[in-house]
DRENDO-1510 file (C-alpha; in Angstrom, 1 decimal, always signed):
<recs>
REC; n; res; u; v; w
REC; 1; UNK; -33.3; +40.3; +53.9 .
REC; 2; UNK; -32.9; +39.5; +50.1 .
REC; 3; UNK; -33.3; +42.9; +48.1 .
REC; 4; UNK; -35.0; +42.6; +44.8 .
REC; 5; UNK; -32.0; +43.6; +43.2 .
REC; 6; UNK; -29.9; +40.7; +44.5 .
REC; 7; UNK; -32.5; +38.4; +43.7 .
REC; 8; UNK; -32.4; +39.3; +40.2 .
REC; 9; UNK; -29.0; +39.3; +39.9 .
REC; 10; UNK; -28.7; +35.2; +41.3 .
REC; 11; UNK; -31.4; +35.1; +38.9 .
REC; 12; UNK; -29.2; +36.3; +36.3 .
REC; 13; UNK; -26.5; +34.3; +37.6 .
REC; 14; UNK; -28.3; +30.9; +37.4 .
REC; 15; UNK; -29.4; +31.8; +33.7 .
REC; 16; UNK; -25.6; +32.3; +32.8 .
REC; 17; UNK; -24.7; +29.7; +34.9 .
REC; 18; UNK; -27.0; +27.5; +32.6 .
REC; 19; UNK; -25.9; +29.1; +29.7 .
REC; 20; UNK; -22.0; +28.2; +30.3 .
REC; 21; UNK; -22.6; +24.6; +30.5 .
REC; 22; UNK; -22.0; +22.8; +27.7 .
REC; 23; UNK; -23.8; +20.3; +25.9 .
REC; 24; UNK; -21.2; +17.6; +26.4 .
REC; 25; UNK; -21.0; +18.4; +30.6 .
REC; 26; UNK; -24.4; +18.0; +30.5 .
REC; 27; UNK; -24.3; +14.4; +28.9 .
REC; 28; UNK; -21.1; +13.5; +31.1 .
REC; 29; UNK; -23.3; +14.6; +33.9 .
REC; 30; UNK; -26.2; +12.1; +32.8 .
REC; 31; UNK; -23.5; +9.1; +32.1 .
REC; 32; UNK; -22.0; +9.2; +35.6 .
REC; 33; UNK; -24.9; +9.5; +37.3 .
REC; 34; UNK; -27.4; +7.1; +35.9 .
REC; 35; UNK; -29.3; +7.7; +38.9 .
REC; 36; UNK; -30.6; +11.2; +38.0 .
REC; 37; UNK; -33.8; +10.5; +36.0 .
REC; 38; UNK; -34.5; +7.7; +39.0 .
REC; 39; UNK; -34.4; +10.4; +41.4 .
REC; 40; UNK; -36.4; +13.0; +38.9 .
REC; 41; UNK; -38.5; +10.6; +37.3 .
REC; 42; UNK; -40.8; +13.3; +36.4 .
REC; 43; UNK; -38.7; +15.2; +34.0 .
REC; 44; UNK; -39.3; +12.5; +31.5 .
REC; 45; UNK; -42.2; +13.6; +31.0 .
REC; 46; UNK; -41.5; +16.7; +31.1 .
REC; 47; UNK; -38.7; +17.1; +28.6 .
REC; 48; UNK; -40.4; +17.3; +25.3 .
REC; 49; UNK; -38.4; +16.8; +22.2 .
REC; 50; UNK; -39.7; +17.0; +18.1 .
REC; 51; UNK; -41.4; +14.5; +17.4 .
REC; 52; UNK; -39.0; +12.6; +14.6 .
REC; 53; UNK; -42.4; +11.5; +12.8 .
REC; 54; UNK; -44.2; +15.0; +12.4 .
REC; 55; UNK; -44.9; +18.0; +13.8 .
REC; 56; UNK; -45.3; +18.4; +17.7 .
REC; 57; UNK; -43.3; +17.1; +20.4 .
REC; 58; UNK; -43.1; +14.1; +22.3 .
REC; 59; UNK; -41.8; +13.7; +26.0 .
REC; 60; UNK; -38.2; +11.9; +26.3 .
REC; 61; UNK; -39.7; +8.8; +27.1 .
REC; 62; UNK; -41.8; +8.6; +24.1 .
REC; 63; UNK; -38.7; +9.1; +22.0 .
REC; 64; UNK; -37.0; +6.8; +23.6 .
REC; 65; UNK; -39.4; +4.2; +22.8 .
REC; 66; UNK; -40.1; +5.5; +19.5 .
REC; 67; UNK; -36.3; +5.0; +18.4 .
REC; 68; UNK; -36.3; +1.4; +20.1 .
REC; 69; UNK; -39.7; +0.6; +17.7 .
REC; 70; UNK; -37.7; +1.8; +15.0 .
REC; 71; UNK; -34.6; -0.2; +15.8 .
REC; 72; UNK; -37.2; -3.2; +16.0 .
REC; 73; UNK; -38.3; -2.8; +12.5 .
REC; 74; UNK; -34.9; -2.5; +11.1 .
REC; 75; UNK; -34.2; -6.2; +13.0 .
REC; 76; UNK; -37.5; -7.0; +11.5 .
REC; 77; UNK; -36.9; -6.4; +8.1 .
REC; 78; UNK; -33.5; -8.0; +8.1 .
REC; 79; UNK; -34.5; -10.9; +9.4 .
REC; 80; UNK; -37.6; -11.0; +6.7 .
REC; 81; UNK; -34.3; -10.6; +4.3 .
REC; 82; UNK; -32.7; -13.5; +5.5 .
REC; 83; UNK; -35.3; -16.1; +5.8 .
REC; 84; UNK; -36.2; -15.4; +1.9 .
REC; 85; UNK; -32.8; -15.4; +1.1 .
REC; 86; UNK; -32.6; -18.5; +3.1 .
REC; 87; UNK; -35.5; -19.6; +1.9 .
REC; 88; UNK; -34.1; -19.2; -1.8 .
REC; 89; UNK; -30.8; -20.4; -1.4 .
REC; 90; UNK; -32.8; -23.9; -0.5 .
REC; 91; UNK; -35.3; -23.9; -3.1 .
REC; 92; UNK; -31.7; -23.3; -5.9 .
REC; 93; UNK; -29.8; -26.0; -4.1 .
REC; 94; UNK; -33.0; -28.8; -4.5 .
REC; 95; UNK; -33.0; -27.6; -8.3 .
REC; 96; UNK; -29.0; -27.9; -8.3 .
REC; 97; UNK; -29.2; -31.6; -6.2 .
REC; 98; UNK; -32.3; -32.3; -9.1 .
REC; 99; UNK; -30.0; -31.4; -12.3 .
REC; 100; UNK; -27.0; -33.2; -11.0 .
REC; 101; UNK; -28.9; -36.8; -10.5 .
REC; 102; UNK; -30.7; -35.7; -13.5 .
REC; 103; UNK; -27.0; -35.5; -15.4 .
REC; 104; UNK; -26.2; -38.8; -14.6 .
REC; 105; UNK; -28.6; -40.9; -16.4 .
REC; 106; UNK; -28.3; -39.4; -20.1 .
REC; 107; UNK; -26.5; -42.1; -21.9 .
REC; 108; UNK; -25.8; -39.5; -25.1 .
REC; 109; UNK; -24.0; -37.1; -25.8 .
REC; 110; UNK; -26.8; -35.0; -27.5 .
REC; 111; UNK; -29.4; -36.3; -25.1 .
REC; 112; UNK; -27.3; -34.7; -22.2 .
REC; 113; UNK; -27.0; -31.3; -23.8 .
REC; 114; UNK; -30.4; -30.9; -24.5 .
REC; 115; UNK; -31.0; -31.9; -20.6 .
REC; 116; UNK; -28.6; -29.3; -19.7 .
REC; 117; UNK; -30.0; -26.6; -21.9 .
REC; 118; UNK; -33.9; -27.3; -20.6 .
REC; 119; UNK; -32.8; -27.4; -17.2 .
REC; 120; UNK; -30.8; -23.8; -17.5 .
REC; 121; UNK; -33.8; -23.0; -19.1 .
REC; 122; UNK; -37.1; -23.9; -16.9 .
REC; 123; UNK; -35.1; -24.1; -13.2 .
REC; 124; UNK; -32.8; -21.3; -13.6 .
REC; 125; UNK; -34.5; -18.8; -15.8 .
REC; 126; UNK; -31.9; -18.8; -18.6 .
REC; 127; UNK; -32.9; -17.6; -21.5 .
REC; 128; UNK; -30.5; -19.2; -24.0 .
REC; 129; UNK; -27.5; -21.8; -22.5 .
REC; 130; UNK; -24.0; -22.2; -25.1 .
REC; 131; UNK; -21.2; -24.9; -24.5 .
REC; 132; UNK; -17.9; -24.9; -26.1 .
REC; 133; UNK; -14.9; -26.8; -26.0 .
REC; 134; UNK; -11.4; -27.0; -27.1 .
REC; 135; UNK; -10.2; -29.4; -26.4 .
REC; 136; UNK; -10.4; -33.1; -29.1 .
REC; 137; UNK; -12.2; -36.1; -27.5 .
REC; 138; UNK; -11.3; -39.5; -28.2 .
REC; 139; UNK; -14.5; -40.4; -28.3 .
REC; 140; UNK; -15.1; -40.2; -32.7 .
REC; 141; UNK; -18.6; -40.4; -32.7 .
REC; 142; UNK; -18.8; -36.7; -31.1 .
REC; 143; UNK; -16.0; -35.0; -32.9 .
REC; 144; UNK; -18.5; -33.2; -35.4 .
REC; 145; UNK; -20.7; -31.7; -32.5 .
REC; 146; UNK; -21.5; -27.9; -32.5 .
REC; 147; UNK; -19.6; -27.7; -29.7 .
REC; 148; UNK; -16.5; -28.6; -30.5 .
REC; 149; UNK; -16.6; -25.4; -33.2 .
REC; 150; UNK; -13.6; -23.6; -33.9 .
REC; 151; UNK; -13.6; -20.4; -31.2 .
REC; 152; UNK; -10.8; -17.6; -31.0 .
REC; 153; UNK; -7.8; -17.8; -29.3 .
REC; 154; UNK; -8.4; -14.4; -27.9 .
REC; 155; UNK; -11.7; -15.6; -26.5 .
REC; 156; UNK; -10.3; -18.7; -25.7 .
REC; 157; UNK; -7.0; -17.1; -23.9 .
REC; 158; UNK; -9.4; -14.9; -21.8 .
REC; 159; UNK; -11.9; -17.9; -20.5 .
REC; 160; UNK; -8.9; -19.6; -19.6 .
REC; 161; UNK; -7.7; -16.6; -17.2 .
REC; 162; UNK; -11.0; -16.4; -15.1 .
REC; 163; UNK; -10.4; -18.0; -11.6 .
REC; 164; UNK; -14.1; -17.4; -11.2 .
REC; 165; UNK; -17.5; -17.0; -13.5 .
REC; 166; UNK; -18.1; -13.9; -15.4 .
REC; 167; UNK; -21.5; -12.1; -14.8 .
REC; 168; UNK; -22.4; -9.1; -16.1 .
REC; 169; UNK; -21.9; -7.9; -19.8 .
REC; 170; UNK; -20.4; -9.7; -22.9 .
REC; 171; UNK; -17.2; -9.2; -23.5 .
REC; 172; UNK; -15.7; -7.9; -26.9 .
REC; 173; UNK; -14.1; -11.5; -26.7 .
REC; 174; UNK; -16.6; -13.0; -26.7 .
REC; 175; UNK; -18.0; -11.9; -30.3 .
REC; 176; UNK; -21.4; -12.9; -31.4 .
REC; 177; UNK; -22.3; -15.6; -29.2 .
REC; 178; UNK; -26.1; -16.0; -28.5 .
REC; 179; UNK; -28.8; -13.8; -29.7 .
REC; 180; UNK; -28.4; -9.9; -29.8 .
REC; 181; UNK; -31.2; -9.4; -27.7 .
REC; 182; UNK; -30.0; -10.9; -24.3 .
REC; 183; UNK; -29.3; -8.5; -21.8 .
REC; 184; UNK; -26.9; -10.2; -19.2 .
REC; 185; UNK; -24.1; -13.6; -19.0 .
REC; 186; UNK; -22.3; -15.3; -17.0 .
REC; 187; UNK; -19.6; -17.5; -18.4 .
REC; 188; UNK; -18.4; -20.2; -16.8 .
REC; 189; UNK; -14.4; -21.9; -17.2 .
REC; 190; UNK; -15.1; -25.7; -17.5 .
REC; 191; UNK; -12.5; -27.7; -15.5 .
REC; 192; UNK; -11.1; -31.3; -15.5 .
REC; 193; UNK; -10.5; -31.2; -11.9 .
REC; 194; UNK; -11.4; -28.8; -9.2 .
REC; 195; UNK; -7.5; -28.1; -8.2 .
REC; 196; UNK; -6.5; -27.8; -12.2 .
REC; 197; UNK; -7.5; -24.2; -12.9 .
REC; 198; UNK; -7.3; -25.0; -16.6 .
REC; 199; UNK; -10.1; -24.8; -18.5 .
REC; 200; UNK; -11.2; -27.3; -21.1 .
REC; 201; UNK; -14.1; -25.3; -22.4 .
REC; 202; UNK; -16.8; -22.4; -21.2 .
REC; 203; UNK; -20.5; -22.5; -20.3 .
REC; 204; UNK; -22.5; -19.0; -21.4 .
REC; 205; UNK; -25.4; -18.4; -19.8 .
REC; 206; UNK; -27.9; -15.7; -21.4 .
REC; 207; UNK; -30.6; -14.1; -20.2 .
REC; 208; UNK; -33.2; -10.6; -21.6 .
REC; 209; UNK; -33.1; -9.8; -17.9 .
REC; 210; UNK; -30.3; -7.3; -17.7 .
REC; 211; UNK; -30.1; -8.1; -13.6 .
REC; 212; UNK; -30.4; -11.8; -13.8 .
REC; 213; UNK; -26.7; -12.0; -14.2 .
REC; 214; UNK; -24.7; -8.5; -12.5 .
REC; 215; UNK; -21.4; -8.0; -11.9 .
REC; 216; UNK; -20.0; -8.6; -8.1 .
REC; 217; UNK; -23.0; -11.1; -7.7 .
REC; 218; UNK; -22.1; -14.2; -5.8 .
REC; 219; UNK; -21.3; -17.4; -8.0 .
REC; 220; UNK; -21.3; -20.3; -5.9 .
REC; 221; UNK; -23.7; -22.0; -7.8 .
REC; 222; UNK; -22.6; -21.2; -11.1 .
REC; 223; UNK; -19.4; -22.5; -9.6 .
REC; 224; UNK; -21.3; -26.0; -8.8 .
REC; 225; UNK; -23.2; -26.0; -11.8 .
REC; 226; UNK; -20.2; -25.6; -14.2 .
REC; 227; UNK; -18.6; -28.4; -12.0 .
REC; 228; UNK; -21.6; -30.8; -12.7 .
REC; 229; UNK; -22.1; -30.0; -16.5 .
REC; 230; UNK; -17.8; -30.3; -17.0 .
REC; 231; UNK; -17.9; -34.0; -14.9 .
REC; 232; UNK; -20.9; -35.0; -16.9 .
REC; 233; UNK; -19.7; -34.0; -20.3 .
REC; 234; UNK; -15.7; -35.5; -19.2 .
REC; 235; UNK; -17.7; -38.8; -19.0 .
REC; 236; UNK; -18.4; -38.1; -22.7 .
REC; 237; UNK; -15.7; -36.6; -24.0 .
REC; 238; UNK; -13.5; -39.4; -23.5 .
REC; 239; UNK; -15.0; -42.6; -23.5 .
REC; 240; UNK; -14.0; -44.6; -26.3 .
REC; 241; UNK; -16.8; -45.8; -29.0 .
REC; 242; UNK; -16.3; -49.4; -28.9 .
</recs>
C-alpha cells in the first residue's frame, strides 16, 4: 500500500522531472515522433497559447492556422506587387515601342527634339527634358542648334565616365542646367554604338517630383530610351545637307 507520503513525493518527482526537461528535448521529442499529437489528438485543443492578435488565448491548432492565414496574405500581397509591377512594366514598354516608331518619322532636326521633349513630357512624366552634344556634325544646317552649346569639360569629363544613367540629385558638374525648382534627374550618356562606351552627348531628365528619379533605381528603360533618342539624332547629326 502507497502511503501518502510516497505519493507526494512521486508527485514531487514528476513535477521536477517536468521541470528538468528542457525546452529543446521537448521539441526534439515532437520532431522524432511526429506521431504524438495523432495519438493525443486532443491536446490540440487543449494547449492554449496567446492569441498573437489580442488578448486571450487560442488552442495550438488555432495558431497554427492563424500563422498559415498570415503567411497567405504575405503571398497575397506580393503577388498583388508583382502583377502591378508587371502590369507597369507593360504599360512603359507600349509607351517606349510608341516613342521609338514615333522617332523615326521626324524628317527635322528641330521637329524631332520637340517630339522627344513632349514625349518625355506627357508619357513619362518629365517635367523638363535637355539634350547636349559635343561632338561637330557634318550636317551645317544644324551646327547653330541650342544643343550643340559649349558645356564644361568637367561636366563633360564626368558624363563621359557613367557606364550607366544617373538618378538622383544634380551634380555640382552639372551647374545650372534646367529650372531651380526640379527636385530629381537622371542623366543619360548618349552613345554611337551600344559596345562604344563613349559618349557623344547627355540626355537630362527633370522632374518637381523628388522620387520620380532616386538613386539605386533600376534604369533599363532610361537605358533604351537614351539608345533611341542617340540613333535617332545620329541620323541627324551626320547626314549631309545636299
Amino acid at each position: 500500500m502507497t502511503t501518502h507520503h510516497e505519493e507526494t513525493t512521486h508527485q514531487e518527482d514528476k513535477q521536477t522531472a517536468h521541470v528538468d526537461l528542457s525546452a529543446d528535448q521537448v521539441k526534439d521529442y515532437l520532431q522524432n515522433h511526429p506521431q504524438f499529437f495523432e495519438h493525443h489528438a486532443k491536446l490540440l485543443a487543449e494547449i492554449t497559447l496567446p492569441s498573437p492578435h489580442g488578448s486571450g488565448v487560442i488552442s495550438l491548432a488555432e495558431r497554427q492556422q492563424l500563422a498559415q492565414r498570415d503567411k497567405i496574405r504575405v503571398l497575397e500581397s506580393l503577388m498583388d506587387q508583382m502583377i502591378s509591377n508587371a502590369e507597369e512594366n507593360e504599360a512603359t514598354s507600349a509607351k517606349v515601342h510608341k516613342f521609338c516608331l514615333n522617332l523615326l518619322n521626324q524628317q527635322s532636326f528641330s521637329a524631332l527634339q520637340q517630339l522627344i521633349n513632349q514625349t518625355l513630357r506627357t508619357d513619362f512624366n518629365v517635367t523638363q527634358s535637355l539634350i547636349r552634344i559635343w561632338v561637330k556634325p557634318s550636317n551645317s544646317a544644324i551646327t547653330n542648334d541650342a544643343v550643340f552649346i559649349h558645356i564644361s569639360d568637367e561636366f563633360n569629363d564626368w558624363v563621359i565616365s557613367l557606364k550607366e544613367p544617373h538618378c538622383g540629385s544634380k551634380p555640382e558638374a552639372a551647374g545650372n542646367f534646367l529650372d531651380s525648382n526640379l527636385q530629381s534627374f537622371a542623366f543619360i550618356p548618349l552613345y554611337k554604338h551600344a559596345s562604344d562606351q563613349h559618349a557623344f552627348g547627355v540626355l537630362i531628365l527633370g522632374a518637381e517630383d523628388a522620387q520620380h528619379f532616386k538613386a539605386g533605381m533600376g534604369t533599363h528603360y532610361l537605358e533604351r530610351i537614351g539608345e533611341l533618342v542617340a540613333a535617332s539624332l545620329l541620323n541627324h547629326l551626320f547626314t549631309l545637307n545636299l
